[in-house]
N, C-alpha and C positions, 0 to 999 in steps of 0.2 A: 505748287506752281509759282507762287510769288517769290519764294526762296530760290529755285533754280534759274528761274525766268530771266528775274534780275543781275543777277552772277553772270549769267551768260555777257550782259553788256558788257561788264568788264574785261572778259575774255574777246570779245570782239572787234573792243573801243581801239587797236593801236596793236603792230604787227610784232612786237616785241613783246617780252612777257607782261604778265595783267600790272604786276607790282610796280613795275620801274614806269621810269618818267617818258612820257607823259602824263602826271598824275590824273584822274576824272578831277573833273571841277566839285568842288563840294556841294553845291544844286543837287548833282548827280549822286555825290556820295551821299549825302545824308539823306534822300528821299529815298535812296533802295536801302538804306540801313533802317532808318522809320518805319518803313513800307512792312519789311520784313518781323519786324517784332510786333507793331502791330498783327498781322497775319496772322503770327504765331499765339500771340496772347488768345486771337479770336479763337483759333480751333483748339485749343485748351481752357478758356472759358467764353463757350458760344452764347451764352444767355438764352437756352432754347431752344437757336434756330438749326445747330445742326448739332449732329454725336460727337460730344468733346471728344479728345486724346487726352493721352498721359502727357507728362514731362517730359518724358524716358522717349516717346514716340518720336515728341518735335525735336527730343536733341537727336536721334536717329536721323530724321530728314535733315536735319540740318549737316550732318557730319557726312550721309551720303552725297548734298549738294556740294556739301564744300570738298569731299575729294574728285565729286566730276570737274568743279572749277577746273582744279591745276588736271585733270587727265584731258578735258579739251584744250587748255591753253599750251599742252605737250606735243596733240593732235595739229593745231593749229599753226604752230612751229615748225612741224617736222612737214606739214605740208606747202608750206612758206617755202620752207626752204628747198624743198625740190622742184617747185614752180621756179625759183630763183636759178637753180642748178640749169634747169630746163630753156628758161628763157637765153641765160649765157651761153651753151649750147647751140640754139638757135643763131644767136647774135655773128658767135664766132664762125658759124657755116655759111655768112650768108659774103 
């Protein structure tokens, strides 16, 4: 959850892809990149409180967050853009 959770803001922060500018401010970057290694260190060494993971596990989640990154930022795009399509649409009938 912390892993995806976070990633999502970037996908959401700015109506063009995640990467380009407007960059996140580093407040933002660097407490969901902390956030997220912390996370990860906890559920691979829990001290107890819950059933560690492997390595192998957290690089899994982590590679399947990071390909829904870019497949909602594709999502988000492509429905941008037909809102955009639709709205012009509108614009020029009225």
């Amino acid at each position: 959850m912390a892993v995806a959770g976070h990633l999502t803001l970037f996908v959401t922060r700015t109506a063009d892809r995640f990467w380009k500018k407007p960059r996140p401010a580093p407040i933002l970057l660097w407490s969901t990149i902390i956030t997220k290694l912390l996370a990860t260190l906890f559920v691979v060494y829990p001290m107890g409180l819950i059933t560690p993971i492997h390595w192998r596990s957290a690089g899994i989640v982590w590679a399947y967050c990071i390909a829904w990154l870019f497949i909602g930022d594709a999502v988000k795009r492509s429905v941008l853009n037909r809102l955009e399509r639709s709205a012009q649409l509108h614009a020029a009938s009225d």
